[in-house]
TORKOL-4160 file (C-alpha; in steps of 0.2 Angstrom, whole numbers, padded with zeros to 4 digits, m for minus):
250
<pt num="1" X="0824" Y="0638" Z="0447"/>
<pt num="2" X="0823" Y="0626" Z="0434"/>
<pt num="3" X="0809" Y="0629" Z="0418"/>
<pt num="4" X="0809" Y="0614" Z="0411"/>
<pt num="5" X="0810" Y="0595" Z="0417"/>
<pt num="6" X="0809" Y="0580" Z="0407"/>
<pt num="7" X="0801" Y="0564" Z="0419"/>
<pt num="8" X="0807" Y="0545" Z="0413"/>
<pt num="9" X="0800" Y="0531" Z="0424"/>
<pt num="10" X="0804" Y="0513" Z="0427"/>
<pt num="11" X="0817" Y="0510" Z="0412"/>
<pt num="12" X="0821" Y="0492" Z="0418"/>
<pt num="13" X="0837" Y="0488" Z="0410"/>
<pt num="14" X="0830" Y="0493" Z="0393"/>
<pt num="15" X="0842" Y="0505" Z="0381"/>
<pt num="16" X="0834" Y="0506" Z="0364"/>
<pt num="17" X="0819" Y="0516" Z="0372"/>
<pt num="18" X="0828" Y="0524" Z="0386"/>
<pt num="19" X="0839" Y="0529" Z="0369"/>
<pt num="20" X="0827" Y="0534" Z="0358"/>
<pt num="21" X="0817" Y="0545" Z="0374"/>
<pt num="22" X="0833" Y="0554" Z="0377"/>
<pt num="23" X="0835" Y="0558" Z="0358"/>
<pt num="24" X="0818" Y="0569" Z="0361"/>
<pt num="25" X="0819" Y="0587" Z="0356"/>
<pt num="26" X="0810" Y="0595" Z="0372"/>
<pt num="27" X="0821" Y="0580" Z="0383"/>
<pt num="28" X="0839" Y="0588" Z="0374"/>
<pt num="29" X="0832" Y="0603" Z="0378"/>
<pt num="30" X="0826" Y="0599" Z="0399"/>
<pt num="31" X="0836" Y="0610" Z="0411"/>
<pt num="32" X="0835" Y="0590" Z="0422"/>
<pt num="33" X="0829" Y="0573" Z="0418"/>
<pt num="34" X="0823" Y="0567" Z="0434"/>
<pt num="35" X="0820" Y="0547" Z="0432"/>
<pt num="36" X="0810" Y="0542" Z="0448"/>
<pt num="37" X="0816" Y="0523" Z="0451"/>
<pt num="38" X="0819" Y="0505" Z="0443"/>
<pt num="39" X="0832" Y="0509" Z="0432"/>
<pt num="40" X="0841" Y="0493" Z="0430"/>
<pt num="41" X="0831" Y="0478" Z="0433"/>
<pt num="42" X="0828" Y="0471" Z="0416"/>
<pt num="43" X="0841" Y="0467" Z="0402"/>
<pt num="44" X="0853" Y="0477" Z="0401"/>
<pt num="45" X="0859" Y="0486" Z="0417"/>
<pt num="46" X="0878" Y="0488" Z="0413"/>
<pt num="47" X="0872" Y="0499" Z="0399"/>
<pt num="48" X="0859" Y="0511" Z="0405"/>
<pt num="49" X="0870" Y="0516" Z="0420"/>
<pt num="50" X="0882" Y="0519" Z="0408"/>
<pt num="51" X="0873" Y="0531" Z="0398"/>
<pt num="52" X="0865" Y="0540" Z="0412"/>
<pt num="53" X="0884" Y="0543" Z="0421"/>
<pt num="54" X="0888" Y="0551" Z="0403"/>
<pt num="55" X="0875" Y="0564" Z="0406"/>
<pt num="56" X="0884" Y="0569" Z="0420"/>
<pt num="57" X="0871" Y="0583" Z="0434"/>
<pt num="58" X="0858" Y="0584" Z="0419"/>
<pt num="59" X="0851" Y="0566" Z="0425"/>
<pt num="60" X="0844" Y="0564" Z="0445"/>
<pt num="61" X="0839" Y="0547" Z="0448"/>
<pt num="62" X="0828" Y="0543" Z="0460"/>
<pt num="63" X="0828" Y="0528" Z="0470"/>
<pt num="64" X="0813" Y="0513" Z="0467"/>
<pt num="65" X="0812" Y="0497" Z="0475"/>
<pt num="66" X="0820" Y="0486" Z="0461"/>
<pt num="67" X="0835" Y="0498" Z="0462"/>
<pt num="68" X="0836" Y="0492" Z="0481"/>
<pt num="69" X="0833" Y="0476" Z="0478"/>
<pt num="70" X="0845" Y="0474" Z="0465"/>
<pt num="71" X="0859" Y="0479" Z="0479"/>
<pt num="72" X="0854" Y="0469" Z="0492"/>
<pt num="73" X="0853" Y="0454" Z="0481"/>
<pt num="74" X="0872" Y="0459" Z="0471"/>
<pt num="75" X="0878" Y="0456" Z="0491"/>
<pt num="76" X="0865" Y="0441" Z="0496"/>
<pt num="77" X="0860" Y="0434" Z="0480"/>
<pt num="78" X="0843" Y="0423" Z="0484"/>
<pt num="79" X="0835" Y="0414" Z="0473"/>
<pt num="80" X="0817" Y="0421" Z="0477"/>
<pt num="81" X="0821" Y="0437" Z="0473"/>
<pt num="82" X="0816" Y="0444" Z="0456"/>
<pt num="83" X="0826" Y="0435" Z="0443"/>
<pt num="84" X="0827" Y="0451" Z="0433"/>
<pt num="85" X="0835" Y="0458" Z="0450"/>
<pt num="86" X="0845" Y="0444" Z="0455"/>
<pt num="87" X="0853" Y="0443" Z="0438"/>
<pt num="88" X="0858" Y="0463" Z="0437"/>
<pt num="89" X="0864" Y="0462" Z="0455"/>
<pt num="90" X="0878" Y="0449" Z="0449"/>
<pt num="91" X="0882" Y="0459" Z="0431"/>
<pt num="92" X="0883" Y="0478" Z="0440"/>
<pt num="93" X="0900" Y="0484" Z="0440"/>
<pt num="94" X="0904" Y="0489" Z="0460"/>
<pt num="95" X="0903" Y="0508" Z="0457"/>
<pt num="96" X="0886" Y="0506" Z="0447"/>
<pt num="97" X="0881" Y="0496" Z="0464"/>
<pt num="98" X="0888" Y="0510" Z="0476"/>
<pt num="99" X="0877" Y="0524" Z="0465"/>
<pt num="100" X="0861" Y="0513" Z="0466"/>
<pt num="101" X="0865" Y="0511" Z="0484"/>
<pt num="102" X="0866" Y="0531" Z="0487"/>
<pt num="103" X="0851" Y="0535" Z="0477"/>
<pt num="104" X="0840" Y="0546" Z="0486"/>
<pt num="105" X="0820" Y="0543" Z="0490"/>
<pt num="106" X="0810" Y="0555" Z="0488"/>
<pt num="107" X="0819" Y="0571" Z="0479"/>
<pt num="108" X="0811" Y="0589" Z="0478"/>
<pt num="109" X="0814" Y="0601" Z="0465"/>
<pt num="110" X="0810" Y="0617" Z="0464"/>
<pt num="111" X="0800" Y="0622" Z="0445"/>
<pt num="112" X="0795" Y="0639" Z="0438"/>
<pt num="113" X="0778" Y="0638" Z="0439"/>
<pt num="114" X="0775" Y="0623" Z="0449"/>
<pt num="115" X="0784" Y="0626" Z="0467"/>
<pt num="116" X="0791" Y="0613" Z="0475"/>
<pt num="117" X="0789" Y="0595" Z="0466"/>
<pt num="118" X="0789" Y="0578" Z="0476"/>
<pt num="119" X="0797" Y="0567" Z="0465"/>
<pt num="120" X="0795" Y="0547" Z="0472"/>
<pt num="121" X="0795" Y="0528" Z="0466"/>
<pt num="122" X="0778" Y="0521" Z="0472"/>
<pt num="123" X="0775" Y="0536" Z="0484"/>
<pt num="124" X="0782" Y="0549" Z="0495"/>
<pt num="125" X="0783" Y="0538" Z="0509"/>
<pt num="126" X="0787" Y="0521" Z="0504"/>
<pt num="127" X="0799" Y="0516" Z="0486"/>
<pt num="128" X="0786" Y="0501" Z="0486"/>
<pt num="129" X="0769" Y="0507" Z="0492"/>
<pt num="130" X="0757" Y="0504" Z="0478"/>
<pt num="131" X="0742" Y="0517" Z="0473"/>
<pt num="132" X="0733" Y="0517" Z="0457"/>
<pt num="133" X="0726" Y="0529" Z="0446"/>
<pt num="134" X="0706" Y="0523" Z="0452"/>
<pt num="135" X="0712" Y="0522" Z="0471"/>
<pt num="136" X="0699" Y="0527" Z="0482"/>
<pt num="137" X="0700" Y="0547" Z="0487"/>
<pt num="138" X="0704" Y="0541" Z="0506"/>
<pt num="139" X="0719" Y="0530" Z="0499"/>
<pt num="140" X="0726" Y="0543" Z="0489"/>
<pt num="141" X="0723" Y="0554" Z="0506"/>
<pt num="142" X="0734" Y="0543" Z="0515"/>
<pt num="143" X="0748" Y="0541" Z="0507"/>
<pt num="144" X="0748" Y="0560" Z="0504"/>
<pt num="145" X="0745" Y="0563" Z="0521"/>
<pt num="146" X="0764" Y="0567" Z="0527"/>
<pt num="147" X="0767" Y="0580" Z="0514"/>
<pt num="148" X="0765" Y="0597" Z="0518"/>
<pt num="149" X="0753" Y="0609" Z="0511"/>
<pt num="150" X="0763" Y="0619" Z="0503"/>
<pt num="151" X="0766" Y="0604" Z="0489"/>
<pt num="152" X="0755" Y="0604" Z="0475"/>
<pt num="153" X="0765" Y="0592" Z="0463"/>
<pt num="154" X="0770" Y="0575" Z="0465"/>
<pt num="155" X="0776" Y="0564" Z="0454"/>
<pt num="156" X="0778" Y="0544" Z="0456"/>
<pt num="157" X="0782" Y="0530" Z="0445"/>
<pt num="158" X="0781" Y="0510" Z="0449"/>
<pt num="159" X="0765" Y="0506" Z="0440"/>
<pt num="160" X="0770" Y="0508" Z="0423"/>
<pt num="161" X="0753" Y="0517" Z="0417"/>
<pt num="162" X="0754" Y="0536" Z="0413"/>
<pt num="163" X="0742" Y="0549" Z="0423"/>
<pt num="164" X="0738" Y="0562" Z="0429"/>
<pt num="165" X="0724" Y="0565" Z="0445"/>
<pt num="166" X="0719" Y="0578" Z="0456"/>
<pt num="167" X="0719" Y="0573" Z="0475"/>
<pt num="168" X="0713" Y="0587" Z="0487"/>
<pt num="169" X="0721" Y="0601" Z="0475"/>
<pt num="170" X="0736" Y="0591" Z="0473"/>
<pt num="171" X="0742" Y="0584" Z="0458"/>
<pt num="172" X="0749" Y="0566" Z="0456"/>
<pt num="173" X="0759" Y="0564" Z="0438"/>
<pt num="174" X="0764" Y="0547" Z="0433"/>
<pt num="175" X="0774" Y="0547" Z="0418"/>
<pt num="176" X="0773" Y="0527" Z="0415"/>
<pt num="177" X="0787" Y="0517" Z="0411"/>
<pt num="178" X="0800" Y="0518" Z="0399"/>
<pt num="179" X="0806" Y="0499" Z="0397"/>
<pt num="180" X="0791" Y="0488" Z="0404"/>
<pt num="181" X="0773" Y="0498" Z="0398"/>
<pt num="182" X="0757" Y="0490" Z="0401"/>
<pt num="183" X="0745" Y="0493" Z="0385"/>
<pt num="184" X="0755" Y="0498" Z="0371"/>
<pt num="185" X="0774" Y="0499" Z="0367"/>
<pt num="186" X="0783" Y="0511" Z="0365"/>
<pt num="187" X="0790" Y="0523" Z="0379"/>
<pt num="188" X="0780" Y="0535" Z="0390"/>
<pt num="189" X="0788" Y="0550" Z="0399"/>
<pt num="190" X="0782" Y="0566" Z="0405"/>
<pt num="191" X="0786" Y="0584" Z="0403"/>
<pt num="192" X="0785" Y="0599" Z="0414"/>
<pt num="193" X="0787" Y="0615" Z="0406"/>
<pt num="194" X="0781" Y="0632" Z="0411"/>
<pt num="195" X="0768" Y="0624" Z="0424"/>
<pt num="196" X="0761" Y="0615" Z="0409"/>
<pt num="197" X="0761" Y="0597" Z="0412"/>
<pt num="198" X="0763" Y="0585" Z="0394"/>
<pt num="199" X="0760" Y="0565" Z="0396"/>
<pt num="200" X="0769" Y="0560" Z="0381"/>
<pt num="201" X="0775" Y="0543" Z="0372"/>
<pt num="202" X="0790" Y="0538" Z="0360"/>
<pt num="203" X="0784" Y="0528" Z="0346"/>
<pt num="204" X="0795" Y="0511" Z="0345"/>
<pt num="205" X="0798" Y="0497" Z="0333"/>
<pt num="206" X="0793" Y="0483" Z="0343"/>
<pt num="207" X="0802" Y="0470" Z="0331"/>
<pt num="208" X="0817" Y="0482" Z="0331"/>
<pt num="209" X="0817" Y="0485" Z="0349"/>
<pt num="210" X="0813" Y="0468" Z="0356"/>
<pt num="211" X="0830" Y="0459" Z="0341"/>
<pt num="212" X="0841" Y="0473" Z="0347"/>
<pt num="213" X="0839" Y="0469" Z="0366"/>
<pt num="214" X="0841" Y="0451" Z="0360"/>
<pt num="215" X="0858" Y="0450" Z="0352"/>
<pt num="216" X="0864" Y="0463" Z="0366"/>
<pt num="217" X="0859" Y="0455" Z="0382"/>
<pt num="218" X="0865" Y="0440" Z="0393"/>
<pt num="219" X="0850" Y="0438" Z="0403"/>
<pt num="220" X="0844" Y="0421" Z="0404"/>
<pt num="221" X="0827" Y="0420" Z="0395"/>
<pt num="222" X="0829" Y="0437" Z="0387"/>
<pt num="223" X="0817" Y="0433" Z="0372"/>
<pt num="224" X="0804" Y="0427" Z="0381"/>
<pt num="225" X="0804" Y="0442" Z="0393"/>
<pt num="226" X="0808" Y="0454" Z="0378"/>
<pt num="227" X="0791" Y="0449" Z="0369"/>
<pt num="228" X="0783" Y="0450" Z="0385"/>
<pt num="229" X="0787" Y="0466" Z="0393"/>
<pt num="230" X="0792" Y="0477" Z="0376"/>
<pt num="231" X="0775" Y="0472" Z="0365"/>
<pt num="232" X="0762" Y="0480" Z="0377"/>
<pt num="233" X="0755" Y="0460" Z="0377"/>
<pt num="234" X="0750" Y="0464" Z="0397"/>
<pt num="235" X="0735" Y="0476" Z="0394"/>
<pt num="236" X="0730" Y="0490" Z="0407"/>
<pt num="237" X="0715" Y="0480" Z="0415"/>
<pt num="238" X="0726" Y="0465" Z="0419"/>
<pt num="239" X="0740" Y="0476" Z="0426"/>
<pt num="240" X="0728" Y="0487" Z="0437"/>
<pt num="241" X="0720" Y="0470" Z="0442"/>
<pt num="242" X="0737" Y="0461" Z="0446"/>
<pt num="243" X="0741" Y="0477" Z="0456"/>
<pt num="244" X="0724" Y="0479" Z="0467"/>
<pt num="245" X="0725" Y="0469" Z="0480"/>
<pt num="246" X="0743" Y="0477" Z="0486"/>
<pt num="247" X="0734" Y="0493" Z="0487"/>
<pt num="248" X="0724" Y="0484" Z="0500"/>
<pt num="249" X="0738" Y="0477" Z="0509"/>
<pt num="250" X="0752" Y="0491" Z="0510"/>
């Protein structure tokens, strides 16, 4: 039975913040850190693996829909994929792409005072199924719907906004995203403790952040993309709006 799980989200190739999350006490201190998908699309894939193998059974990643678009597209490059994607596909060393390839979708955990944990990419069912924090009840009923009753806890990534809602006495827990937050910079992660649940953010220097990604990475554009994704430029309401119509869809 594990007391104590630190939740990352959505890292996207980015090590400063992924870095400067794992330096946090109560993460040091997590019996698991359980990152729930899209670890490596962004700008530096190579070396976040890296640092997540060196933690050896302490890490469980769980898979996300980059992670399995980044494989498919390392075997099939195609130009209308995600560059971010396409460009980590062709940089991954094969072993890296073997473990994305195995990762696992959903996982369940068992927590001292939660029971059994759900932990998914965009929901139980589906890696890329989106559903928002303001999704209407019957959405959220929906894509809950296969779960058995005895799951309370749930926790999902791939909108890159941190939450917590109660659906039908369940709780859905998003920790937001470590390398691509909508809003405001910085990382966000989540902590479960002693059925206690903690949103939480790591304070970043932008600047500091965005120069060292910079002079580090190869990918094609890498400022551009830096300013846009690690600045918190994309705000909430545009994120939320940009993301509606594929809860509509899906």
């Amino acid at each position: 039975m594990l007391n104590q799980v630190a939740v990352l989200s959505d890292i996207h190739g980015v090590l400063p913040v992924l870095e400067a999350i794992l330096a946090e006490p109560d993460v040091v201190a997590a019996d698991k850190i359980v990152i729930t998908g899209d670890h490596v699309a962004g700008p530096q894939p190579v070396e976040v693996l890296d640092l997540l193998a060196g933690l050896g059974d302490r890490v469980i990643l769980v898979r996300g829909n980059a992670d399995r678009e980044v494989v498919a597209l390392a075997h099939t490059p195609d130009p209308r994929g995600y560059p971010e994607s396409l460009w980590a596909g062709s940089v991954l060393r094969a072993d890296q792409l073997e473990r994305l390839a195995a990762l696992p979708h959903p996982v369940t955990l068992e927590l001292a005072g939660f029971g059994a944990v759900v932990f998914c990419h965009g929901t139980p069912r589906d890696d890329d199924e989106v559903v928002l924090v303001d999704s209407p009840v019957d959405r959220w009923m929906t894509v809950l719907g296969e779960l058995g009753r005895e799951i309370r806890f749930v926790v999902c990534g791939h909108t890159h906004m941190p939450y917590v809602r109660l659906v039908d006495r369940r709780t859905v827990i998003n920790p937001g995203s470590v390398g691509m937050p909508y809003g405001t910079a910085g990382g966000a992660w989540a902590l479960l403790r002693d059925g206690q649940i903690s949103l939480r953010r790591t304070a970043t220097d932008p600047a500091a952040v965005i120069d060292r990604v910079v002079r580090e990475s190869a990918y094609p554009g890498v400022a551009g993309w830096a300013e846009t994704y690690l600045t918190g430029a994309i705000s909430d309401l545009e994120a939320l709006a940009a993301m509606r119509p594929r809860t509509e869809s899906s």
